[in-house]
N, C-alpha and C positions, 0 to 999 in steps of 0.2 A: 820467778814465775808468779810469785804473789802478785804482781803490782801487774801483769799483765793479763788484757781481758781476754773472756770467754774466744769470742770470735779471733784475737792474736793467736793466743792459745790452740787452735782448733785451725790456723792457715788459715780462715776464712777472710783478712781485713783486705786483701788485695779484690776476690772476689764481690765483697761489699761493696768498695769503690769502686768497682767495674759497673756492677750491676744498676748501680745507684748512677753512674754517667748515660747504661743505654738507658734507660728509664726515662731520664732525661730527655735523650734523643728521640725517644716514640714521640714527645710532644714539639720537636722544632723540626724533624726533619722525616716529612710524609715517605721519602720515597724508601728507608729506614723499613718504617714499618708495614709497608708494602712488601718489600720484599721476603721480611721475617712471615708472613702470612700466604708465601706465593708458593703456587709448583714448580719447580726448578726441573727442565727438561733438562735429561741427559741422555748419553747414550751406553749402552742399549736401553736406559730403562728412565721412565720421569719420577724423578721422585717428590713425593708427598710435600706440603709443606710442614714446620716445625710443629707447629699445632693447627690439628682439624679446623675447619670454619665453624663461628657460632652458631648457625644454625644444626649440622653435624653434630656439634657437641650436646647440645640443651638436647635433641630429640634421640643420642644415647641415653645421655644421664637420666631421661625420664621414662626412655622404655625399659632401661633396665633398671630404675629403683621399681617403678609398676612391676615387672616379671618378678622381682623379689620381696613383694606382697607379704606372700606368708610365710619365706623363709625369717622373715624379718619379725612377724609374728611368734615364729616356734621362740625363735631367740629370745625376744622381749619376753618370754612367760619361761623361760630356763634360763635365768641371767646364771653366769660365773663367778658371781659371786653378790652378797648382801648390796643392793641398789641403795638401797637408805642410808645404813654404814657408810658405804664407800661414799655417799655424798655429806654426809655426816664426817667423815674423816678427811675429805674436801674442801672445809673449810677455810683454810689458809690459803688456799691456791684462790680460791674464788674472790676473797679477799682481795689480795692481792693484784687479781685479775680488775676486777671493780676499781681499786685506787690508779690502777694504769690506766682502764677504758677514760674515767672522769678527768682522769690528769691529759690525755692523748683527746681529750674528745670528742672519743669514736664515735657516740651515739648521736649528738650533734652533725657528723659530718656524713654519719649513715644514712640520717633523716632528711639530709638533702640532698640526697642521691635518689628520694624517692620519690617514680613514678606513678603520678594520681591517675593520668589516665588507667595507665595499667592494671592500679590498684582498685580502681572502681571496675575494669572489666573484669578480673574476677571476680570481686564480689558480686559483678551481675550475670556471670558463667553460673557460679557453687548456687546462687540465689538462697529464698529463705529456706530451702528444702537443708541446707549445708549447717545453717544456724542452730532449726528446730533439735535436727535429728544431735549436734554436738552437744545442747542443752539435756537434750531427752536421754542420751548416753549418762551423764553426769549427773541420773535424779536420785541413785543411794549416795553419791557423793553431797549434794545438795541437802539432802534431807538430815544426814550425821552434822553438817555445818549448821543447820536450822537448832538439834537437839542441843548440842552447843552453849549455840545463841542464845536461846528463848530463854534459860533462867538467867541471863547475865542480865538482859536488856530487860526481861519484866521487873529486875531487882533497881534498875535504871530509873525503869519509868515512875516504879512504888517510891523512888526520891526524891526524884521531879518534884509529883504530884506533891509529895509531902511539904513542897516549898512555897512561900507565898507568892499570889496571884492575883497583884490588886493591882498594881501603877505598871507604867510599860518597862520601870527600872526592873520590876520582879523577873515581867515576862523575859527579858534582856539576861537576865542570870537562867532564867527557867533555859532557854537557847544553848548560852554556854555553856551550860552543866549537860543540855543534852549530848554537845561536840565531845568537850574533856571527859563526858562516862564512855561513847563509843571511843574515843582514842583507849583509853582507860581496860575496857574491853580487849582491843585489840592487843596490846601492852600482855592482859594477862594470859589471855591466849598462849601466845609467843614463849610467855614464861619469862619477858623482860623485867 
């Protein structure tokens, strides 16, 4: 049983290789996937097809995440358990996740799947009213990241300045040393 995989283990490899053939078939043979998508009259009664149409489906999924507004509220503000911990103690799994996404990669093939039309009509549905008020939500967040900030980078610039500034070789370091202190910053942040 060792040397046999999960999916063996679990009955699943016939299933695999089924599903992996129709998959297949959605893309050589239209009349396939017509049909998985259709109503099938019978008698007495027509029944449904296997899955709703996309339209049906997107204008559930959006009235009812909308109608569950502020159930979703109560929840988010009574978590089950420590939210930071538990992503704290998530570490390996995200890992993990991250070396499959870059090895598999998803995000490469996510991003070209993406529609600009689309993506520019909501941005011009939400407009800047969407932006200001996300920004304006975020200004004790904002402000704790400024208090932070400010003695790191004023400790930066008291460096800089302290370097010479005569030829453009100076200014050239004056530059790099501003890049490697905000890396440098960022690094201590983190606690790297």
């Amino acid at each position: 049983m060792a040397n046999q995989s999960k999916s063996d283990f679990l009955g699943l490899n016939d299933f695999e290789k089924q599903f992996a053939k129709n998959l297949d078939r959605l893309e050589t043979d239209p009349d396939y996937a017509k049909d998985l998508v259709a109503e099938h009259v019978g008698n007495p009664i027509t029944l449904g097809p296997l899955v709703i149409a996309p339209e049906e489906w997107a204008e559930k999924q959006v009235k009812r995440a909308a109608a569950a507004a502020s159930e979703w509220e109560k929840n988010v503000l009574r978590p089950r358990r420590d939210p930071l911990k538990a992503a704290i103690a998530a570490a390996p799994k995200r890992a993990e996740k991250v070396r499959e996404s870059l090895d598999k990669k998803k995000w490469e093939k996510a991003m070209a799947k993406v529609d600009e039309d689309m993506m520019y009509a909501v941005i011009r549905k939400r407009g800047a009213t969407a932006f200001r008020s996300g920004v304006e939500d975020r200004k004790e967040k904002v402000l704790a990241r400024a208090k932070e900030l400010q003695p790191m980078v004023a400790a930066l610039k008291a460096t800089i300045q302290a370097m010479p500034d005569v030829t453009d070789a100076d200014r050239e370091k004056r530059m790099l040393a501003g890049r490697r202190g905000m890396i440098a910053i960022g690094e201590k942040r983190l606690g790297v």
